[in-house]
C-alpha positions in Angstrom: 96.5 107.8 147.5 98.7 110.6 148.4 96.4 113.5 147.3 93.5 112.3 149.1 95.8 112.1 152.3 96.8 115.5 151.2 93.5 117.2 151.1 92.1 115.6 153.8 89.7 113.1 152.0 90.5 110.3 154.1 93.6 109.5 156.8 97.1 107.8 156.4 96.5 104.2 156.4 98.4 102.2 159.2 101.4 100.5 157.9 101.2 102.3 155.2 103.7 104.3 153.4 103.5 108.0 151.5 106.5 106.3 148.9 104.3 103.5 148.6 101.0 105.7 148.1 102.6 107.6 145.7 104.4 104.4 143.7 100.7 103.4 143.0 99.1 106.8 141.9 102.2 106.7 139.3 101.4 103.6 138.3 97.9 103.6 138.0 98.2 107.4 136.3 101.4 105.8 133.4 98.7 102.8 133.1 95.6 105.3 132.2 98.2 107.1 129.7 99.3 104.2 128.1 95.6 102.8 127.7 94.2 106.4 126.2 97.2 106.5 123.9 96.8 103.0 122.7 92.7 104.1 121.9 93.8 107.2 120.3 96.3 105.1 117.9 93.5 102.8 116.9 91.1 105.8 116.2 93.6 107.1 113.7 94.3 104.1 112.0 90.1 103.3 111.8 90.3 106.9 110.2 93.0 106.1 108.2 91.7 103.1 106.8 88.2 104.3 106.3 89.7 108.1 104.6 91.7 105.6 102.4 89.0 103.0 101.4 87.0 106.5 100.4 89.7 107.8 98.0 89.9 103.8 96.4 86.1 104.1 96.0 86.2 107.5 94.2 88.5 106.3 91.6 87.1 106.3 88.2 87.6 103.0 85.8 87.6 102.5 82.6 85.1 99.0 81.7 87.1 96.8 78.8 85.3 94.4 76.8 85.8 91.2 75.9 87.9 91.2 73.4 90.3 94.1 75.3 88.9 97.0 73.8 87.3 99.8 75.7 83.4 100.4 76.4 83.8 103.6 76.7 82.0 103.5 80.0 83.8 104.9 82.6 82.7 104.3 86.2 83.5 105.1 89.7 84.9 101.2 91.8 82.1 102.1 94.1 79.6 102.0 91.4 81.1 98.9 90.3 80.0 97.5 93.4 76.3 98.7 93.8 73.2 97.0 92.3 70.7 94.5 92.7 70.8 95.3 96.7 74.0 93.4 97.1 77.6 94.4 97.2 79.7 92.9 95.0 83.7 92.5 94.4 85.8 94.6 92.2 88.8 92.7 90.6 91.4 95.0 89.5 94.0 93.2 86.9 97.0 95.0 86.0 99.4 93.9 83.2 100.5 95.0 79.9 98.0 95.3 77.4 98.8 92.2 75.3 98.7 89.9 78.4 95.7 91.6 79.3 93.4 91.1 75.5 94.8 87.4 75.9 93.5 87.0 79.9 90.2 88.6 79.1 89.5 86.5 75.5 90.5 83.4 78.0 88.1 84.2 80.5 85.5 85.2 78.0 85.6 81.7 76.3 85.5 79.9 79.3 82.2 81.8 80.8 
């Protein structure tokens, strides 16, 4: 556009106008700003999410048996998910303690 005109890379177009040459070097520079930012924006949520699936992995569990007492074995979720050369799902239940015994004994009886 305008700068090339400017420096001498190539002439003035015919019909062609410097507002209009510069209108489109505005454009097109607003565009490639928008466009970057909108990458950088992803790349710090992909960070985000991946910093924050790191600190849920690192978090050490307690194992409960069946019957709602403890193992004794505590374990970090992304143990939990290793073995066997297949990853496996982690279901965390929250609840109070007596709901808890009665959900596990439940499950327990019906595996």
């Amino acid at each position: 556009g305008m700068l090339a005109v400017a420096v001498g890379a190539r002439e003035q177009a015919a019909g062609s106008s410097p507002l209009v040459d510069l209108g489109i070097d505005l454009t097109a520079v607003g565009t490639t700003g928008f466009l970057w930012k909108r990458e950088l924006d992803a790349r710090d949520s992909r960070l985000r999410r991946i910093a924050f699936g790191a600190r849920l992995a690192a978090l050490r569990v307690t194992q409960l048996g069946a019957g709602g007492g403890a193992f004794g074995q505590t374990a970090t979720l992304a143990d939990l998910r290793r073995g066997r050369g297949q990853a496996r799902r982690v279901v965390l239940v929250a609840a109070p303690s007596d709901a808890l015994k009665q959900s596990l004994a439940a499950a327990a009886a019906s595996a």
